[in-house]
N, C-alpha and C positions, 0 to 999 in steps of 0.2 A: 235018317239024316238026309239023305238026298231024295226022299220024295218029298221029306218038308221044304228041303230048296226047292223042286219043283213045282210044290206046290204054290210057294210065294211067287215065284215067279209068272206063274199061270194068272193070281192076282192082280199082278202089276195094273196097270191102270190104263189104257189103251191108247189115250193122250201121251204117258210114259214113251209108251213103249213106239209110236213110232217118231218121238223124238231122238230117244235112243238107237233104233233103226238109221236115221238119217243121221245123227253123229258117227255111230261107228263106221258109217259106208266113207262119209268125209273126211274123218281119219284116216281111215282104209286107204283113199286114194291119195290122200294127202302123205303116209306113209312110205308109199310105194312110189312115190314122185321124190322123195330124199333119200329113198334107200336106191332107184335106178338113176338120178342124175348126175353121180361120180362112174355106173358103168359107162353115160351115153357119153359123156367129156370126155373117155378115153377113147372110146372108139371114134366119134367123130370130130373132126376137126374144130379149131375155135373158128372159123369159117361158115365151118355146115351147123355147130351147134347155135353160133348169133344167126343163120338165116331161119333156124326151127323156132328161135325163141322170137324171131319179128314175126313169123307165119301165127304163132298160138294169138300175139295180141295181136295182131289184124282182126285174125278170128274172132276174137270177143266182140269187136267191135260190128262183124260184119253181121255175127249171129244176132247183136239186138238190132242192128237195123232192118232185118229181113222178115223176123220174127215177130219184131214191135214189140215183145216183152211182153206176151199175150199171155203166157202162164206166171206171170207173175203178180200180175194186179188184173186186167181184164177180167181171165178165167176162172178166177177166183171169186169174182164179183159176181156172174154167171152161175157158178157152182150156187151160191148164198140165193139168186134173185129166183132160179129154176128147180133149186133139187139135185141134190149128188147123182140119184138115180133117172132122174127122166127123161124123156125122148127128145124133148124140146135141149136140152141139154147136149144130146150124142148130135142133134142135130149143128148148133153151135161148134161142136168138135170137129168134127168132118169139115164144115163153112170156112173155119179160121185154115186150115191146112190148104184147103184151095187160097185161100186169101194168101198165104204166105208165100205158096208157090208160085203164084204168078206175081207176088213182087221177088224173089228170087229171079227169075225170068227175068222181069226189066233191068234188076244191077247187073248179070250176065250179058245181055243184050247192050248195056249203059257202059261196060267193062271192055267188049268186044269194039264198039265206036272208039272207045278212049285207052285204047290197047297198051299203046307207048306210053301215055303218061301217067295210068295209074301202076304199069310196070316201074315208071320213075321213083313212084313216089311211094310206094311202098317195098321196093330192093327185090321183089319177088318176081318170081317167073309166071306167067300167064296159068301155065298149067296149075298150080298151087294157087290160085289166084280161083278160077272156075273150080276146084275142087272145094276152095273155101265154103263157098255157094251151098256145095253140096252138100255138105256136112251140116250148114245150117238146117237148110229145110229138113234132113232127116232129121236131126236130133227132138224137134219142134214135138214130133205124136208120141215120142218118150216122155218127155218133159210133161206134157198135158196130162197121160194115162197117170204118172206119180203123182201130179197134185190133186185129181182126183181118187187118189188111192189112201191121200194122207185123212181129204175128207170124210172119205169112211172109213176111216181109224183102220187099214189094211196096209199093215206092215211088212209081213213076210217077206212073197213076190216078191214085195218090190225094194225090199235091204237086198234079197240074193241076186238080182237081176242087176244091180248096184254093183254090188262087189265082184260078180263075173265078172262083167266090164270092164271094172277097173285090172281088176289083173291079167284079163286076155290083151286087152289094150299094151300094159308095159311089157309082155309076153312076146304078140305080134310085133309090136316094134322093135324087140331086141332083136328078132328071128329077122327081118326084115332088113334093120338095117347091116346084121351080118353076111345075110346072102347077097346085097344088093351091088350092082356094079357102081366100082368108083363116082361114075358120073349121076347115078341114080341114088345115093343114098340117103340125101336131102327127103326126096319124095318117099323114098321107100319110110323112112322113119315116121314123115307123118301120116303116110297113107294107111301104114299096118297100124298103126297106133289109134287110126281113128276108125279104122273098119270095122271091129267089133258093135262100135254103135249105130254107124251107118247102117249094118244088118240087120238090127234088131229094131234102130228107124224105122227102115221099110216095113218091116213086118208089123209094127202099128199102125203104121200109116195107109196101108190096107184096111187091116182090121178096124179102125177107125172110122175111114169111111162107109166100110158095108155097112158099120152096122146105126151111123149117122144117116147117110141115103139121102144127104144136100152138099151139093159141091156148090152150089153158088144162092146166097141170101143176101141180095143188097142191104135188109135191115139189121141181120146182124155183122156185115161190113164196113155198114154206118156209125153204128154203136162201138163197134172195137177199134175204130180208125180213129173214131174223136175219145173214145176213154184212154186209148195207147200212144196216140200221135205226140201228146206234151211230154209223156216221159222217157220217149225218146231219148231225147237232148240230156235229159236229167240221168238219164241211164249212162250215157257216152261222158257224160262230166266225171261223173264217177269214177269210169274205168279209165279216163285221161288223169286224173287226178291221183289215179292210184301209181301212176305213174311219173307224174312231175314232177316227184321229189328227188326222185334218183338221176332224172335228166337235167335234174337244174345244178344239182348238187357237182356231175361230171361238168358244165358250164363254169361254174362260178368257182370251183377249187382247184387252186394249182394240183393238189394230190386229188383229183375227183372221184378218180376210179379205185381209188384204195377206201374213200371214205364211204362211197356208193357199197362196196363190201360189208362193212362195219354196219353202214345203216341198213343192208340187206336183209344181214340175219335180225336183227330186232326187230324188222318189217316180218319175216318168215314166221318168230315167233307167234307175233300178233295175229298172221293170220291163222294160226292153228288156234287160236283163240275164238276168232270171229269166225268159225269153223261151228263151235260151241255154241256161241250167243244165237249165229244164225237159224241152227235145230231146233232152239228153244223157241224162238220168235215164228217161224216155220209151222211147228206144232201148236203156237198157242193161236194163229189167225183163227182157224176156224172157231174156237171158243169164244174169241172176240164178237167175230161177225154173226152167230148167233145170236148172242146177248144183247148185241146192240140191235138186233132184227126184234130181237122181245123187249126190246126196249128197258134190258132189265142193269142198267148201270149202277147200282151197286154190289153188285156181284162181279161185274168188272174191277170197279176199285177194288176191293177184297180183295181178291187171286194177285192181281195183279201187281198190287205192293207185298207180298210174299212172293212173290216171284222175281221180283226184281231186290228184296232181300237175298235172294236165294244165290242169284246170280254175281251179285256186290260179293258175297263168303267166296264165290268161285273165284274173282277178280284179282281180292286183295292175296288170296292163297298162290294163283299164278305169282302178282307180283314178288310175295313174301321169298319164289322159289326162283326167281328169274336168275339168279348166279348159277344155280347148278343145270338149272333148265340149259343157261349158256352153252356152261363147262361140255355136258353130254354131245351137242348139237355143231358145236364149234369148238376148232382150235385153239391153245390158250392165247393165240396174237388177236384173238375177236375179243377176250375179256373186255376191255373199256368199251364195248357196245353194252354192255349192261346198264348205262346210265339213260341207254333209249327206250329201253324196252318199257319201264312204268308210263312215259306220257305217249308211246303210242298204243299201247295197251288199253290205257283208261279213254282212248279217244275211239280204241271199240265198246269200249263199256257206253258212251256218249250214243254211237251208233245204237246198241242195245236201244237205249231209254228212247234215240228219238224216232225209232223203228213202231214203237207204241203208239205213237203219234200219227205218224203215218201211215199205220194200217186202220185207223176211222177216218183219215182224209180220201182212202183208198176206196172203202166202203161205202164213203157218202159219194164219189167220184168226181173230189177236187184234184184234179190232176195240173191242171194247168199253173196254180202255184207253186207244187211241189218243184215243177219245173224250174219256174223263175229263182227258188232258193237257194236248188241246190247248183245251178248256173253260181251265182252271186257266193255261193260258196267256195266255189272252186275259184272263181278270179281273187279271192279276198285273200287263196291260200297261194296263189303264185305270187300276189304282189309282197305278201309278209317273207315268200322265200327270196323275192328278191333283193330285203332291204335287210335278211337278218343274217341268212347262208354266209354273204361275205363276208361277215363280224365275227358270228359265232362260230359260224363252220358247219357241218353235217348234223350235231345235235339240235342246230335250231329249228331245224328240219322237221322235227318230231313233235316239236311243242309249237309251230303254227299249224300244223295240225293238228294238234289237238284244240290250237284255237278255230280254228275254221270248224270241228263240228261241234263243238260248244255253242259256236253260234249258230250252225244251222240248228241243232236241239234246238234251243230259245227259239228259232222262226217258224220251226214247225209245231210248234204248240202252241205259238199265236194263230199260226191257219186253222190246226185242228180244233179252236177256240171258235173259228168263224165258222168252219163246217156244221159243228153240235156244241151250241151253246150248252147242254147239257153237264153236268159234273160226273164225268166218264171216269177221271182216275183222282187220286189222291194228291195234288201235286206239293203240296208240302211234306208230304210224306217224299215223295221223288226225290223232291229239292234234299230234304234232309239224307238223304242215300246216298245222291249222287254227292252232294258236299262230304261227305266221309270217306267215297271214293278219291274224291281230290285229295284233301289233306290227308286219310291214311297211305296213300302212293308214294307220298313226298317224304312223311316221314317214315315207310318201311323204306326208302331208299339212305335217308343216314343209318340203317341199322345194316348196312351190305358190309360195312369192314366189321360187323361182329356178327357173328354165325349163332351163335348160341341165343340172341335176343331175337335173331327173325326168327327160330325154332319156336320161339315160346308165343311170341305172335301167333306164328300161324297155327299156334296149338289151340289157342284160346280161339281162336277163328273156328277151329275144329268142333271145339265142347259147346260152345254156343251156338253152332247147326245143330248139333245132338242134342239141348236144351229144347233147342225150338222144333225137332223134327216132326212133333204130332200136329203142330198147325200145318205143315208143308204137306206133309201125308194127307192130314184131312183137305186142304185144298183140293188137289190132285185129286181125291176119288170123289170131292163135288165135281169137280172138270167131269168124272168122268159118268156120274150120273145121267142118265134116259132123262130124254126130254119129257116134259110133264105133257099131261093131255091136249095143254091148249098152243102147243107147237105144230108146226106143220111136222107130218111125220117125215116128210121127201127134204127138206131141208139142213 
């Protein structure tokens, strides 16, 4: 019995599995970020624990502008144009780290002139401010060694190097910020918290270079500065955006900060969701950008509307479960948060579908529209909070956002239409997906006062995966098929 589980398991499909790698690590971390954030409330003050939580989103922001977002679209582009394994490659790898460090450098340097005021304007103390810095550039030759790791289907390493992290991280900070003197425990919290990766930063970012052996390529500076420079902006909309609703919400509600609660957790839900969606979408780039390198687009659409099948079954099952999902995760005074969780859910399912999109505007290297969209998205979703939060209250919250990427979906499928005129995916197949996501959301949401009918819902959700599960399987082990002859074999 258990060498035939071994055995399946050894089968698995290599695309599987470091999809599965990269979910369980994000769960992992995502787990341990809910199960230590009621230790660090008690220990640190409402004080030190709102200066931790403006220091992490500084952070986000500080890390894509230093970074430029180079492992996310750039490096990937590289990977696909040079070869997972070639020199010209390690060379690029080493280039970008010098590139990133000396723009590190100039915000340090930019930080130093402007001391006092971006001390103003970000509530933080200098010192937390130049460690931000630091933590960017380290992370940067992590990030790079994973996403080449993903390219050659090399899971391991890099799940356990993952979840080290993640757990010496809440480790060091608990130890850190218990040792730490009164006036030091701010820093100590993020500094132990963030050290595990800073260590194992530097130690790639060594290794990196030796064995790249180029600190400075003005052509490949050229090429990453103008492929990374438009998504910049589109990157910081995002992460402002993911933010806007809860600062608009405390704005515009007499109760703001009890309703910001309420929409928190349906926010939290969601992102354990888009946890999901993201590993899948993660793991299936490279198969994209292959195929569109062989120019072989109906093998795209095939996989691709069973996978986006696949994911719709995982969608509607979240939704079906969102009361007890609640119940577990929250107190019973969060109950009527359950009527948020379907339209901010299905507006990761949106992000899903228009992430497809995206990754052949990425490949063909239209960047500079994604930018202008997703800009025009975000202003579309504060102006809808500002005219409907006051009416509706905090739920409306959820559904101009899920109007805002509804419509970015819609615009990035017009670009990706200008990119490759080509018939890359099925989109009526999409259409008809995603419209089943809408209308089933809405109405497993009238079946929440009866328990017994969402059961059987999500039963039949069930038996119709198991119906269908030999196309899914066979998908997956074309995914995972050796390139035929006439492939580059370094690609």
């Amino acid at each position: 019995m258990l060498s035939s589980i071994i055995t399946k398991f050894k089968n698995i499909p290599n695309p599987i599995m470091v999809s599965l790698g990269y979910i369980i690590t994000k769960f992992f971390r995502q787990g341990l970020g809910i199960i230590s954030m009621p230790i660090f409330t008690r220990i640190l003050s409402k004080e030190d624990f709102g200066t931790v939580s403006i220091y992490f989103s500084w952070a986000s922001i500080a890390i894509t502008l230093i970074t430029l977002n180079i492992h996310a679209g750039f490096y990937k582009n590289a990977i696909v144009d040079f070869g997972k394994k070639s020199k010209k490659l390690d060379e690029i790898t080493s280039s970008m780290l010098t590139l990133c460090s000396i723009i590190a450098v100039f915000f340090f340097v930019f930080s130093l002139i402007f001391r006092q005021q971006i001390t103003n304007i970000t509530n933080l103390p200098f010192r937390l401010i130049a460690f931000m810095y630091l933590c960017a550039i380290t992370a940067l030759p992590y990030k790079l060694w994973v996403v080449r790791q993903r390219f050659l289907y090399r899971y391991k390493l890099a799940t356990v190097l993952s979840l080290t992290i993640a757990l010496s991280s809440v480790t060091a900070g608990l130890i850190g910020v218990l040792n730490a003197p009164a006036d030091s425990v701010i820093f100590a919290r993020i500094f132990f918290s963030e050290a595990p990766l800073i260590i194992l930063g530097l130690i790639f970012f060594v290794i990196l270079i030796v064995k790249g052996k180029t600190l400075v390529n003005i052509s490949h500076w050229k090429h990453a500065l103008c492929f990374s420079l438009p998504l910049v902006p589109q990157a910081i909309s995002v992460i402002v955006l993911a933010q806007s609703d809860k600062i608009m919400i405390v704005n515009l509600l007499e109760n703001g900060s009890e309703s910001v609660a309420l929409y928190s957790v349906a926010y939290n839900i969601a992102l354990g969701v888009q946890v999901l969606f993201l590993a899948i979408n993660t793991s299936w780039i490279p198969f994209t950008y292959k195929n569109l390198k062989a120019e072989k687009y109906p093998r795209i659409e095939k996989y691709t509307t069973l996978l986006v099948a696949a994911v719709l079954a995982l969608f509607l099952i979240v939704v079906c479960f969102a009361p007890e999902i609640l119940a577990i995760l929250a107190a019973p005074i969060y109950q009527e948060a359950v009527w948020v969780i379907p339209p901010v859910i299905l507006s990761v399912f949106f992000m899903f579908v228009y992430s497809l999109f995206v990754n052949v505007q990425l490949y063909h290297k239209k960047t500079v529209p994604i930018m202008f969209a997703s800009i025009a998205a975000a202003i579309l979703n504060i102006i809808l909070n500002l005219i409907f939060i006051p009416i509706f209250g905090y739920i409306a919250a959820a559904y101009t956002t899920l109007l805002g990427y509804a419509t970015l979906c819609v615009a990035y499928y017009i670009l990706m239409r200008r990119a490759n005129s080509n018939r890359i995916y099925n989109i009526k197949a999409l259409l008809a997906l995603t419209s089943i996501a809408v209308v089933g959301s809405f109405l497993i949401m009238l079946t929440y006062q009866t328990t017994i009918l969402r059961y059987l819902i999500a039963l039949a959700i069930v038996a119709m995966c198991f119906a269908f599960r030999k196309k899914i399987i066979s998908a997956f082990a074309e995914i995972k098929r050796k390139k035929n002859p006439s492939e580059r074999t370094d690609a």
